[in-house]
Structure formats: C-alpha cells, structure tokens
N, C-alpha and C positions, 0 to 999 in steps of 0.2 A: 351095657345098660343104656337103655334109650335117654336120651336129655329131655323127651317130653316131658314123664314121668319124675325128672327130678325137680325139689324143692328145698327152699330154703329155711332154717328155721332159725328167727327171732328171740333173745333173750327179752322177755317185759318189762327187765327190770335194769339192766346197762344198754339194751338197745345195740347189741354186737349179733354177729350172725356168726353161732358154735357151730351149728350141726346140718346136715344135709340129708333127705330121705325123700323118700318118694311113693306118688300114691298112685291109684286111677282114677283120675280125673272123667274120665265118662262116668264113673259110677259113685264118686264123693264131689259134690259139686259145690259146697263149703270150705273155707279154710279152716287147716289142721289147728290145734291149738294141745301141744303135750307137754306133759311133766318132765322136763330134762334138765341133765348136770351142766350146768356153766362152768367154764374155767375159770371167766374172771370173776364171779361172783361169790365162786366156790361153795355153790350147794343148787339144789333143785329149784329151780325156775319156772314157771310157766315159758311155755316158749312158742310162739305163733309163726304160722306160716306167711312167709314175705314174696313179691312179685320175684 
C-alpha cells in the first residue's frame, strides 16, 4: 500500500487518532469526515481526517 494514499482519522470528540484509511487524493480533494468506532470513547464518533 502506497503512503500517499494513506490518512489519518481524528476522534471529534477525545481528539485521539483510532483509525487509518486511505483515499484518492486527485480525485477527493476535501477532507474525509466518517462515522467511526472509537476505543476510548467507546461508541461512534465523527471522525475527521488529519495532516
């Protein structure tokens, strides 16, 4: 898997980094913003993508 294409993703609400995924950046040129499990928060987050 290319390191271009990877991203980090943002808890909204503890401000921790759970999850890592990856998009195309030539062709989404916005940051991700998804519904995911946090561990420390333990339940579904908003979760934004981070540099």
């Amino acid at each position: 898997m290319s390191q271009d294409n990877m991203i980090k993703m943002e808890c909204t609400v503890c401000k921790t980094t759970t999850h890592h995924s990856r998009k195309n950046k030539k062709v989404i040129k916005e940051r991700l913003e998804l519904s995911k499990y946090c561990n420390k928060c333990k339940k579904n987050t908003p979760h934004k993508e981070t540099k």
